[in-house]
Backbone as a printed PyTorch tensor [residue, N CA C, xyz], in Angstrom:
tensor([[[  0.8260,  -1.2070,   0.0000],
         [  0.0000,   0.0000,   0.0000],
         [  0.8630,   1.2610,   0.0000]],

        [[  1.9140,   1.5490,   0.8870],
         [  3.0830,   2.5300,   0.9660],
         [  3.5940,   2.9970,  -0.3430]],

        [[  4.0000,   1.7610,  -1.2520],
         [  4.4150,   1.7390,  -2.7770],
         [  3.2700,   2.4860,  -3.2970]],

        [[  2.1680,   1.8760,  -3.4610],
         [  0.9550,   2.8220,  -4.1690],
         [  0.8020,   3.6720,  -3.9510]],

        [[  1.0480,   4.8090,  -2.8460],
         [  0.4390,   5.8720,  -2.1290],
         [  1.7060,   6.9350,  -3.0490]],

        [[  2.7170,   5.9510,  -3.1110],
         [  3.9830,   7.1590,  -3.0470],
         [  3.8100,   6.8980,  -4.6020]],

        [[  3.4240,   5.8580,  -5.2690],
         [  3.2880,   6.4770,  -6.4130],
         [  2.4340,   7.7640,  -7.0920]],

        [[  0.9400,   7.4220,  -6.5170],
         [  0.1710,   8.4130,  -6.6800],
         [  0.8850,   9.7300,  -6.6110]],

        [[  1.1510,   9.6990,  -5.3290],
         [  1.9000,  11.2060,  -4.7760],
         [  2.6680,  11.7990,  -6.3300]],

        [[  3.5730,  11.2690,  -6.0760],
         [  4.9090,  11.3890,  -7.5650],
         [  3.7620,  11.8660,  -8.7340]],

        [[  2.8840,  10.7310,  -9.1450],
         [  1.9800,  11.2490, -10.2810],
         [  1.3570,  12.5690,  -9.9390]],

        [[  0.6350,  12.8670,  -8.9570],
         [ -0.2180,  14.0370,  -8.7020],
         [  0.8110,  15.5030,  -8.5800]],

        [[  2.5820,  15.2620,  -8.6990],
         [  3.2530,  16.2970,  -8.3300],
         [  3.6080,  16.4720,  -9.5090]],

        [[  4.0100,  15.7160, -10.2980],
         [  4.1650,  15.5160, -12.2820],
         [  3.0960,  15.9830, -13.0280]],

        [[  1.6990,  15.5750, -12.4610],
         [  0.7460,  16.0260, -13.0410],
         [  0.6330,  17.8130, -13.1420]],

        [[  0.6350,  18.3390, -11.6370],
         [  0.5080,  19.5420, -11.0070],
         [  1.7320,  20.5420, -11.6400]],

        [[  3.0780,  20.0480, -12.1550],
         [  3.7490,  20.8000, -12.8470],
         [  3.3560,  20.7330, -14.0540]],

        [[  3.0040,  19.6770, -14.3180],
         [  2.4590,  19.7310, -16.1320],
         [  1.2300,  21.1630, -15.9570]],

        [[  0.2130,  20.8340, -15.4990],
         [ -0.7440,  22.3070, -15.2970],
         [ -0.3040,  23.7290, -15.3740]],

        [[  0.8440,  23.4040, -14.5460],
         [  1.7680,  24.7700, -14.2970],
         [  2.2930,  24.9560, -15.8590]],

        [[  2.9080,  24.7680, -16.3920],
         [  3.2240,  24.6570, -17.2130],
         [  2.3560,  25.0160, -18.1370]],

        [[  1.1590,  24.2250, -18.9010],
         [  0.0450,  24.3300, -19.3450],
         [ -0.3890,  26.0960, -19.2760]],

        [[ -0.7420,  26.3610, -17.8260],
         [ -0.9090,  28.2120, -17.5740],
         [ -0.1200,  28.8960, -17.7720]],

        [[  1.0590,  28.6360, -17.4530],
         [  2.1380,  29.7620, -18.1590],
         [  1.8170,  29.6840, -19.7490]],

        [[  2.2980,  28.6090, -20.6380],
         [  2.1810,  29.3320, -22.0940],
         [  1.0470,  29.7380, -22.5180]],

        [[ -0.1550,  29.2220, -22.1160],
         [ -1.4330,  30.2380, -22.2160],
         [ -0.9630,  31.3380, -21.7830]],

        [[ -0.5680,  32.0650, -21.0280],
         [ -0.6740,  32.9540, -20.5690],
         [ -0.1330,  33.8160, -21.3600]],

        [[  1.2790,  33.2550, -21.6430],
         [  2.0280,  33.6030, -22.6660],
         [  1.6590,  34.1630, -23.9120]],

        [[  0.5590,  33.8890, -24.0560],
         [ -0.2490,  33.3580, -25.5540],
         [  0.7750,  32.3350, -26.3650]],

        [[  1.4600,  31.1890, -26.0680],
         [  2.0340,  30.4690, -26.7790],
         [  0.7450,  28.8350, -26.8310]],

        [[ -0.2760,  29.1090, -27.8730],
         [ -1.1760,  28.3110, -27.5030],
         [ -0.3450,  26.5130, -28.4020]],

        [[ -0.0300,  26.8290, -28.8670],
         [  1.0650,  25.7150, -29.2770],
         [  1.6980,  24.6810, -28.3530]],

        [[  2.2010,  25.3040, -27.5820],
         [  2.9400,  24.7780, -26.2390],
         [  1.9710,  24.4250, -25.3940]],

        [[  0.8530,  24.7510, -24.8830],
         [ -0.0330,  24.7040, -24.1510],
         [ -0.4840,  23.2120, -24.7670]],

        [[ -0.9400,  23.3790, -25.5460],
         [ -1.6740,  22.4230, -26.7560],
         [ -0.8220,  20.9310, -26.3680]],

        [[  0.5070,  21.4000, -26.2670],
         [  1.5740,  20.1440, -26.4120],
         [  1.6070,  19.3120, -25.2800]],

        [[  1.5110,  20.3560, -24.0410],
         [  1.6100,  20.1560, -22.9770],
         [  0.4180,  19.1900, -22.2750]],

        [[ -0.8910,  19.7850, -22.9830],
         [ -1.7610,  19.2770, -22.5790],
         [ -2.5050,  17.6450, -23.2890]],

        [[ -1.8870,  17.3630, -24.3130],
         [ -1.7520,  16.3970, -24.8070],
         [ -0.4620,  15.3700, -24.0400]],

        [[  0.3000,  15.5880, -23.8990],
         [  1.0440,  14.9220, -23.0150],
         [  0.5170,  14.9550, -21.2300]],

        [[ -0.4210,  15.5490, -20.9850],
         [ -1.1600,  15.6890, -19.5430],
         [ -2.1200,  14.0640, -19.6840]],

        [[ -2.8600,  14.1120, -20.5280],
         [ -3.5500,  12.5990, -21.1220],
         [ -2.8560,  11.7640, -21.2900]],

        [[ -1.9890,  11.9060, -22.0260],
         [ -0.8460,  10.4110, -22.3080],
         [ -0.5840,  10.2300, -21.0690]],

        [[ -0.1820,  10.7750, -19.8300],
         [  0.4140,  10.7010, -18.9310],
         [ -0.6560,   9.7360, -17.8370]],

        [[ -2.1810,  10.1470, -17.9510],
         [ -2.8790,   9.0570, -17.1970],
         [ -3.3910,   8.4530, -17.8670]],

        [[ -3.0120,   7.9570, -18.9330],
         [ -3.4440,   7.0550, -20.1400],
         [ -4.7580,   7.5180, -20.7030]],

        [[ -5.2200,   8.6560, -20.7810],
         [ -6.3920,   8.6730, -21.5360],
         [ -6.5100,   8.6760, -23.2580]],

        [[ -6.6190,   7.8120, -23.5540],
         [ -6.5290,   7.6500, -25.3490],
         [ -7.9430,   8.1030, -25.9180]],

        [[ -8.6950,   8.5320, -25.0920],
         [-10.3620,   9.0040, -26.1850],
         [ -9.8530,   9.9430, -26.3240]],

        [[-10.8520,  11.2540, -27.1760],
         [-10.9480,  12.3190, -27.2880],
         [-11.7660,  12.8980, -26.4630]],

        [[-11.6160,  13.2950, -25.2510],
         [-12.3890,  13.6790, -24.4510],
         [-13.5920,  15.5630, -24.2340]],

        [[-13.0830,  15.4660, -26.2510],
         [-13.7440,  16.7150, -26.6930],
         [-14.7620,  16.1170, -27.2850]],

        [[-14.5460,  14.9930, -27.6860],
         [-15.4910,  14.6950, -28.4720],
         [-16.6260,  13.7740, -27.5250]],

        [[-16.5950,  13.6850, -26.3640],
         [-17.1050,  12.7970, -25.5090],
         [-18.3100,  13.4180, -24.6360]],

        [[-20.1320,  13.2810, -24.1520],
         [-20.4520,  14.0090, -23.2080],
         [-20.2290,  13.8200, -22.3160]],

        [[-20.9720,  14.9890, -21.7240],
         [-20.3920,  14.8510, -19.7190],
         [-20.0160,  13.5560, -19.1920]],

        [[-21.3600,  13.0270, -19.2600],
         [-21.4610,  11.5250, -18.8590],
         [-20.7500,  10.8700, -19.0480]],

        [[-20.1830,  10.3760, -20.1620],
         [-19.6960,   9.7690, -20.8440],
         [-18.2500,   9.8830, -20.4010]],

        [[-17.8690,  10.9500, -20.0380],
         [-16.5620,  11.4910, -20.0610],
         [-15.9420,  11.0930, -18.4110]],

        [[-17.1310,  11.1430, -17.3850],
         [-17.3140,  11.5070, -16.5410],
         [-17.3070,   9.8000, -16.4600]],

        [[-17.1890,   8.6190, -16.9030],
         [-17.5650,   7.4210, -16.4330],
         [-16.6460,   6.6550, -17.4680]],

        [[-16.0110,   7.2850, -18.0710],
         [-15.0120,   6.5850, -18.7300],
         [-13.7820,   6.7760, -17.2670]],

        [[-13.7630,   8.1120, -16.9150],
         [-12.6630,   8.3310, -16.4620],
         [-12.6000,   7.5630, -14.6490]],

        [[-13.8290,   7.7130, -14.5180],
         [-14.2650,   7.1370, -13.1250],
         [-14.4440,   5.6410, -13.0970]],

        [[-14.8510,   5.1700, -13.7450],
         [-15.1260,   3.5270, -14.2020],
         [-13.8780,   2.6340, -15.0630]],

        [[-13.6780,   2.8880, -15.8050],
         [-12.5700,   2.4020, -16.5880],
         [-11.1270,   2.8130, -16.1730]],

        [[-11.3230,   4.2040, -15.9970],
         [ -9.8480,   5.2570, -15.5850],
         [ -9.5970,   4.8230, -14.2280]],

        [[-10.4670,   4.4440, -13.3030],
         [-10.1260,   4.6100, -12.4540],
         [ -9.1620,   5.7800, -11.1310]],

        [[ -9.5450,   7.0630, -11.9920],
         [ -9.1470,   8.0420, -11.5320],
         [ -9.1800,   8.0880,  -9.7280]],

        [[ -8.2430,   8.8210,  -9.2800],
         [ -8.4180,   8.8020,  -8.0840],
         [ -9.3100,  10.5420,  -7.9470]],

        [[ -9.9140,  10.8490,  -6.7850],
         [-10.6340,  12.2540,  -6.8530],
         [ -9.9280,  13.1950,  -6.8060]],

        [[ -8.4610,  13.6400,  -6.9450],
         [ -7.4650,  14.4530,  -7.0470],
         [ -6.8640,  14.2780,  -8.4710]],

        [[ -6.8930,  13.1230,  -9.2300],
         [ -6.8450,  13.3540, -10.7910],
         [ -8.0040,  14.0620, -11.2740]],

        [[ -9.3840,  13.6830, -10.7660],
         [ -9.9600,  13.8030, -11.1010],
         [-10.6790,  15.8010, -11.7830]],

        [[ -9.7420,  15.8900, -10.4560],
         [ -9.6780,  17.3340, -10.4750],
         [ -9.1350,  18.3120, -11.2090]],

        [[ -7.9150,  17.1920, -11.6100],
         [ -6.8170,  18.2060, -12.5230],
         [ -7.1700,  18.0080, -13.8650]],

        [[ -8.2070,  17.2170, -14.1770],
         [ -8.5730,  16.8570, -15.5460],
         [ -9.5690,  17.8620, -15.7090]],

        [[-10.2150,  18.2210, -15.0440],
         [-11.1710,  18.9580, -14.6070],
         [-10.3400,  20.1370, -15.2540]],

        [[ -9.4300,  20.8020, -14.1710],
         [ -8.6000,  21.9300, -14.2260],
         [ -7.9320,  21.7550, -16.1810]],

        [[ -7.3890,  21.1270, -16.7500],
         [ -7.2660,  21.1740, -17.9560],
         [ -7.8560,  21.2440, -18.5980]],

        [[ -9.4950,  20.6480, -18.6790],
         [-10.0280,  20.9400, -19.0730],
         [-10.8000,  22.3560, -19.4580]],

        [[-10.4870,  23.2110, -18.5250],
         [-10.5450,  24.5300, -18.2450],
         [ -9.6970,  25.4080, -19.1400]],

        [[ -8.8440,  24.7340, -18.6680],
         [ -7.3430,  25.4360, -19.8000],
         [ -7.9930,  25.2210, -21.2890]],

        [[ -8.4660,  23.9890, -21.8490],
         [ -8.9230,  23.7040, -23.2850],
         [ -9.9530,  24.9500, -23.1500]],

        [[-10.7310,  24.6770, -22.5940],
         [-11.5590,  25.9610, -23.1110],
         [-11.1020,  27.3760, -22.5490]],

        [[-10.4670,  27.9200, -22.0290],
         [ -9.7350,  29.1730, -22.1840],
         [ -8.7720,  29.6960, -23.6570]],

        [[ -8.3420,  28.4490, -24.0510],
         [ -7.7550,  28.0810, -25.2070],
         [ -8.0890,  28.4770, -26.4430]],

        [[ -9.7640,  28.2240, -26.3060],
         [-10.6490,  27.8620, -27.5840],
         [-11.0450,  28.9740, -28.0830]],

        [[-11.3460,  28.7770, -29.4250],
         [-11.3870,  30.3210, -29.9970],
         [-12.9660,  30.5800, -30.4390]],

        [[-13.4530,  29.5530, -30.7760],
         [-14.8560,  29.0970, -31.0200],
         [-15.7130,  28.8690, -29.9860]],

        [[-16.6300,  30.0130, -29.7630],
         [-17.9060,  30.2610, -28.1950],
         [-18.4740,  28.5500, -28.2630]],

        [[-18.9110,  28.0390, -29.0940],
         [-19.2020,  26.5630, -28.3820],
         [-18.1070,  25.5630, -28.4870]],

        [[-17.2720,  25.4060, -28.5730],
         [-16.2270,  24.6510, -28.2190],
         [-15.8270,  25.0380, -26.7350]],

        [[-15.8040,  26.5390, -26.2700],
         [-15.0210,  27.0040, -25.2050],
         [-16.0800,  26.7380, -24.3740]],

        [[-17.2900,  27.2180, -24.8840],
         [-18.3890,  26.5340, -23.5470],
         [-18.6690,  25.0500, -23.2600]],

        [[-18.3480,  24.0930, -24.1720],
         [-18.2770,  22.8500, -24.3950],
         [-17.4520,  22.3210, -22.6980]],

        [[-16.0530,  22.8170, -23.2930],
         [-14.6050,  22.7490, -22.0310],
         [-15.1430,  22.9340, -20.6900]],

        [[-16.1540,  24.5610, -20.9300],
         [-16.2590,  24.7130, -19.4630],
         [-16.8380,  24.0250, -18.7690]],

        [[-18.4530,  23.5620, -19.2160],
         [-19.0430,  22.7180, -18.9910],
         [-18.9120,  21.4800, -18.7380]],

        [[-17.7140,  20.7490, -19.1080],
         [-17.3810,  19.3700, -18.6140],
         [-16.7100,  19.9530, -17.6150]],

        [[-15.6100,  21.0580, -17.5650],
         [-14.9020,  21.2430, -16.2380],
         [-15.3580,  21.3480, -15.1680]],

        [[-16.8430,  21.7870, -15.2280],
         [-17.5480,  22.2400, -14.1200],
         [-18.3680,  21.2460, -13.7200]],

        [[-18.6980,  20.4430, -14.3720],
         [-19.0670,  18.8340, -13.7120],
         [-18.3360,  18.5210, -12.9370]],

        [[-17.1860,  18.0690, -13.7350],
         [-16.2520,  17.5240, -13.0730],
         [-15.6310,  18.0960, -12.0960]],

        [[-15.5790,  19.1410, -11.8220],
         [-15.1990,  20.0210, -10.7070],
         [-16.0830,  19.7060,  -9.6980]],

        [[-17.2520,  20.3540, -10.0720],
         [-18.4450,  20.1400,  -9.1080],
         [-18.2440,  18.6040,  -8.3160]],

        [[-17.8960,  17.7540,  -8.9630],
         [-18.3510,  16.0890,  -8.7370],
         [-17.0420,  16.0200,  -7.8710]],

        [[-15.8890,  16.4820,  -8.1790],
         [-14.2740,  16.0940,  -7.3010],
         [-14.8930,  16.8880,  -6.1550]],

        [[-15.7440,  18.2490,  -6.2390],
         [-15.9490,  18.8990,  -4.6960],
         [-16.8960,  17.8480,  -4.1470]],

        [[-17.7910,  17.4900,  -4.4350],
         [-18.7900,  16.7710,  -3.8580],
         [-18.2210,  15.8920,  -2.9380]],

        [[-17.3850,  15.0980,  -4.0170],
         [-16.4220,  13.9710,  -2.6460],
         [-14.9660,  13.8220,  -2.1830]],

        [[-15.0180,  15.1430,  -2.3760],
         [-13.4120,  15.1940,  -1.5600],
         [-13.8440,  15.6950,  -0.4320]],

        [[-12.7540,  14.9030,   0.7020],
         [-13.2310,  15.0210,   1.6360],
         [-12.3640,  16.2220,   2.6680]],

        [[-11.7050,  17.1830,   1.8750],
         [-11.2990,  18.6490,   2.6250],
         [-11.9050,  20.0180,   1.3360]],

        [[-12.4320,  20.8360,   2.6670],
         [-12.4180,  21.9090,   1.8470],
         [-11.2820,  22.2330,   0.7920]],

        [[-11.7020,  22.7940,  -0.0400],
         [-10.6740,  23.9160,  -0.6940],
         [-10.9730,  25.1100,  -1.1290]],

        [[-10.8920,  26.0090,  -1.1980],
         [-11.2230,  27.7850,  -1.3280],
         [-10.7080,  28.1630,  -2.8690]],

        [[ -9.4230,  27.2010,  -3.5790],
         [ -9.4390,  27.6690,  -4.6540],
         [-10.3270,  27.0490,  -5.4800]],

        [[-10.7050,  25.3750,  -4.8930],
         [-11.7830,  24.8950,  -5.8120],
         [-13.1940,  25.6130,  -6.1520]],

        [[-13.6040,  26.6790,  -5.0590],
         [-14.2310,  27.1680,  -4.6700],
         [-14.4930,  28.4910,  -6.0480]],

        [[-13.4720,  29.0540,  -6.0510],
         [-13.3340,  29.6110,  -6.5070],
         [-13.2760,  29.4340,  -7.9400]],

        [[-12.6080,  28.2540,  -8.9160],
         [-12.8870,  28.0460,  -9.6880],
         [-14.1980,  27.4480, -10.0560]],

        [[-15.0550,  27.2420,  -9.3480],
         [-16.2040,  26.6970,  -9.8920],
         [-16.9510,  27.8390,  -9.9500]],

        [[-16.9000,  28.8720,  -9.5460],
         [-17.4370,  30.4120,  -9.5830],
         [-17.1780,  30.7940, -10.6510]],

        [[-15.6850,  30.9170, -11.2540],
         [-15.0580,  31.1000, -12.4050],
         [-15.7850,  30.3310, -13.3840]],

        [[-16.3760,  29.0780, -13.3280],
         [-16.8650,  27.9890, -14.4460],
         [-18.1960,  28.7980, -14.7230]],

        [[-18.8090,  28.9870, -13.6340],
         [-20.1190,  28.9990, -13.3860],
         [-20.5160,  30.3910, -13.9180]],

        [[-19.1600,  31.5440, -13.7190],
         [-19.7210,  32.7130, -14.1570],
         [-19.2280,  33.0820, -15.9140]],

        [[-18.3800,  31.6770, -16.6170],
         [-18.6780,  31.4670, -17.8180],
         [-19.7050,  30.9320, -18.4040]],

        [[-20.2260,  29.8310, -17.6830],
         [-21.6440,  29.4320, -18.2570],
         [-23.0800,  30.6170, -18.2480]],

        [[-22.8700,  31.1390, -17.4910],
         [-23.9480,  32.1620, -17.1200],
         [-23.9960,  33.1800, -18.5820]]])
């Protein structure tokens, strides 16, 4: 169990710089890099669908059922997903992004079991794009 835990860990700190990463060249406007980055964010927990092309549901039970995501991946997929649609240049594609992010956001708050204030905050952020 020790072995598993410390793997997770390692993944969720690899993952969390990949993100970092991910926001800087957005930020940058280097949407290229972002793009690259975030395609290698998927390879990294094996997700091989297109998870643009996928609904909520769908997306939401591939990754939970099959993926076996833990609720702290679950989050950061969430969080990239965010990034895709900040990304997007096309109003329903970008609302597409937000809208799965904010499921999935919503659903990692539901059962994680500590507050968080920035999750908090980004689902405000989701919520006051959907609006």
């Amino acid at each position: 169990m020790g072995i598993e835990k410390d793997y997770l860990m390692r993944q969720l700190m690899m993952l969390f710089e990949v993100i970092q990463r991910i926001l800087g060249y957005r930020k940058k406007g280097e949407k290229g890099k972002a793009q690259e980055e975030i395609k290698y964010f998927y390879k990294c927990l094996k997700i091989e669908r297109n998870v643009e092309e996928m609904s909520i549901e769908d997306l939401i039970e591939y990754l939970e059922k099959e993926k076996k995501l833990s609720n702290e991946q679950f989050e950061m997929v969430a969080l990239v997903l965010k990034e895709q649609g900040e990304l997007e240049d096309m109003p329903i594609n970008k609302n597409n992004f937000f809208r799965k992010a904010y499921f999935m956001l919503n659903k990692a708050d539901r059962e994680s079991t500590s507050f968080s204030m920035d999750r908090q905050m980004k689902l405000t952020e989701l919520k006051n794009y959907l609006n």
